[in-house]
C-alpha positions in Angstrom: 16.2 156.8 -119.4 18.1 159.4 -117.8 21.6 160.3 -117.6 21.8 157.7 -113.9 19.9 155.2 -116.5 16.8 155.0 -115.0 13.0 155.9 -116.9 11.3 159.0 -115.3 7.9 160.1 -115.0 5.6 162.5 -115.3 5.0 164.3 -111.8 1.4 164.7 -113.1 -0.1 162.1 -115.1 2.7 159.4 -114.5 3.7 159.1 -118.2 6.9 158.4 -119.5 9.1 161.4 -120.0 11.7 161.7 -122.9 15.1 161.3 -122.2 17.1 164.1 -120.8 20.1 165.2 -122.9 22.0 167.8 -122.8 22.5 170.5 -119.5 20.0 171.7 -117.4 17.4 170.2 -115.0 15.4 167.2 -116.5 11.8 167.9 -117.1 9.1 167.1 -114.5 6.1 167.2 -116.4 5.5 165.6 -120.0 3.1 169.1 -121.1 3.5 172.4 -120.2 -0.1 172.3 -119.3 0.5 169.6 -116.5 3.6 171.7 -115.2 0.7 174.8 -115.2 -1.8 172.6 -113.6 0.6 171.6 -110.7 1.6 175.1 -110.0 -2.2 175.8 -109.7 -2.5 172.9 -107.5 0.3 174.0 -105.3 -0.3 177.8 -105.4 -4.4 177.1 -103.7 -3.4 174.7 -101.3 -0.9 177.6 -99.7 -3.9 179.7 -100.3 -6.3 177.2 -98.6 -3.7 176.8 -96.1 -3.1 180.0 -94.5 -7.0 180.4 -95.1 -7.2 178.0 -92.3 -8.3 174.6 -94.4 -6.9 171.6 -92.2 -7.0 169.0 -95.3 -8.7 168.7 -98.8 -9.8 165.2 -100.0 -9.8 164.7 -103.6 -7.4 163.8 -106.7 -7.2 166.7 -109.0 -5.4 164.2 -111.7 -9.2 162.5 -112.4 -10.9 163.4 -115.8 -13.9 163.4 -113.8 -14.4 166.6 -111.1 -18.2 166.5 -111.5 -20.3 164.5 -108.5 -22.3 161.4 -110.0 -25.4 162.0 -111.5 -28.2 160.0 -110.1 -29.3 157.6 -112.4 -32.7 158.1 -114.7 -32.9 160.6 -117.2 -30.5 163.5 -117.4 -32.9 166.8 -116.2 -34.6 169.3 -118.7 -32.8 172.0 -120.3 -34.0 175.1 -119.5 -34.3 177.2 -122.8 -32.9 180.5 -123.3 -34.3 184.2 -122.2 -35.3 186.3 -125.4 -32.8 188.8 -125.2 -29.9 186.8 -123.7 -26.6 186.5 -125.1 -25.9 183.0 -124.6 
């Protein structure tokens, strides 16, 4: 809980945040990584934005960004060049 007594959360993954003691602003995020990752959010949507985008549907906060994969077996992996580096 905060200095008005209430529990704030994460503006990122909605976890608990520590209390806030002390001066200065209380924190947003729980990680510095999540802070980063809502900047990025933020900073492409103005980008997508004055590029023209009307709206993007998703939720960046999912573990999962791939599309399902169909079911059956996963597809062959193709073996590496002679020569290449990875």
């Amino acid at each position: 809980m905060g200095k008005t007594g209430r529990i704030r959360w994460c503006e990122w993954c909605g976890d608990p945040l520590p209390e806030h003691q002390g001066p200065g602003r209380p924190r947003r995020y729980c990680r510095d990584s999540h802070k980063a990752l809502a900047y990025q959010l933020r900073r492409d949507a103005r980008l997508l934005q004055a590029m023209g985008v009307a709206e993007i549907r998703c939720d960046v906060r999912t573990q999962d960004h791939a599309p399902p994969r169909p079911p059956g077996p996963p597809p062959p992996v193709a073996e590496p060049k002679q020569g290449s580096l990875f």
